[in-house]
C-alpha positions as CSV (number, residue, x, y, z in Angstrom):
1,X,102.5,145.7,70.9
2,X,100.2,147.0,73.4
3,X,97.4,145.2,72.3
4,X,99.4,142.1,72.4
5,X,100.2,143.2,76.1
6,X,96.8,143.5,76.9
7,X,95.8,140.0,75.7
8,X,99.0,138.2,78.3
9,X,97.6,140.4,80.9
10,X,93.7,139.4,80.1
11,X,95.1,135.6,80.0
12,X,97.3,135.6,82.8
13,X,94.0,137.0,85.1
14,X,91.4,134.3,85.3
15,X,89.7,136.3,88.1
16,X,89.5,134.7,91.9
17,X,91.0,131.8,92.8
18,X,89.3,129.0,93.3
19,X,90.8,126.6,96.3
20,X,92.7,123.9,95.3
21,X,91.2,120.6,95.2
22,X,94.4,119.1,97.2
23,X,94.1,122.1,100.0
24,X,92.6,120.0,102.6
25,X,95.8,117.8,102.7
26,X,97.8,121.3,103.5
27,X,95.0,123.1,105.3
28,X,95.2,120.5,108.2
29,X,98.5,122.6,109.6
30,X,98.6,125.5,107.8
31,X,95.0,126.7,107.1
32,X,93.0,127.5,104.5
33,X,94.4,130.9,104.6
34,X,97.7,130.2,104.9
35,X,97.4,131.1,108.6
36,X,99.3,128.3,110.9
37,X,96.7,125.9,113.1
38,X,99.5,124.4,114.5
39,X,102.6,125.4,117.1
40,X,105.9,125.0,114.7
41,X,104.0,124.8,111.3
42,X,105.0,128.2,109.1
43,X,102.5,130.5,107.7
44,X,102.0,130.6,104.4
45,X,100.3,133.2,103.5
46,X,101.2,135.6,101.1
47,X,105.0,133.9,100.7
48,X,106.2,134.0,97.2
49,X,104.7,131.1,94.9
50,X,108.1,130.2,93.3
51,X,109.5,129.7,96.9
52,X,106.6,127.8,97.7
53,X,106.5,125.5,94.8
54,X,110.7,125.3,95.4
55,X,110.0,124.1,99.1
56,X,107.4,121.5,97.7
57,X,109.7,120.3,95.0
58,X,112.9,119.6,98.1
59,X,110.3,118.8,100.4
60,X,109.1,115.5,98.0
61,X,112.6,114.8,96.8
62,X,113.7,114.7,100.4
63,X,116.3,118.0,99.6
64,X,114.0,119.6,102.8
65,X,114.2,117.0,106.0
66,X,111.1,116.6,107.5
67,X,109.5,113.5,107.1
68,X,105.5,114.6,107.1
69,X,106.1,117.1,104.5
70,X,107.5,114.4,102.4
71,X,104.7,112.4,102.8
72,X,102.0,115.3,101.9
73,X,104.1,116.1,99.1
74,X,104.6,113.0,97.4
75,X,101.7,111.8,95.8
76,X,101.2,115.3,94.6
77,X,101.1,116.2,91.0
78,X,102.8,119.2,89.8
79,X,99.9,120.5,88.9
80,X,98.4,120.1,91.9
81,X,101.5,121.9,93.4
82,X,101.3,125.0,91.2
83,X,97.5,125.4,92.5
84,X,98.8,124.9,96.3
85,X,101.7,127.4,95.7
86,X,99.5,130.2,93.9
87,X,96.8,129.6,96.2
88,X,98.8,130.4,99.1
89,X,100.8,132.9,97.6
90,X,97.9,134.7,96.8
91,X,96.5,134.7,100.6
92,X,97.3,137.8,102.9
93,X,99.8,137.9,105.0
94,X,99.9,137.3,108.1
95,X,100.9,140.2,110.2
96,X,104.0,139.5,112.8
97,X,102.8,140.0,116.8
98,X,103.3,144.0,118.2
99,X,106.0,144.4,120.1
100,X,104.8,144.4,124.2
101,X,101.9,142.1,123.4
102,X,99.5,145.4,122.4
């Protein structure tokens, strides 16, 4: 049994993530690292990938109302959305503003 663990945890660890070959399309507004370029665009860095690859899924399906999210979504694969959710998901957080602008 452990052994058999140890071989779903070897798999399931490919080492670093490489960057998606679709993260240009996403980086545009929400960075690279997940850090927001743009006023009213989330971070999303560190969020959870299964939210993120939820969101993507209402977001092409029009569930999610916002027109340029359908667009970016829509000729994605779901492929290519796994790689954008985990690559995110795996980014830092980004840390919230202190309170009294220190």
């Amino acid at each position: 049994m452990l052994f058999g663990a140890a071989l779903q945890a070897a798999a399931a660890y490919a080492g670093p993530l490489a960057p998606p070959a679709r993260l240009g399309l996403c980086a545009a507004c929400h960075g690279e690292d997940g850090k927001a370029r743009i006023p009213g665009a989330p971070n999303l860095a560190g969020q959870s990938q299964d939210y993120l690859l939820q969101a993507l899924h209402a977001y092409r399906t029009g569930r999610r109302d916002a027109p340029v999210m359908r667009a970016a979504a829509g000729p994605l694969s779901e492929r290519e959305m796994q790689d954008l959710a985990r690559w995110y998901a795996a980014q830092s957080p980004c840390m919230p503003p202190q309170a009294g602008g220190r």
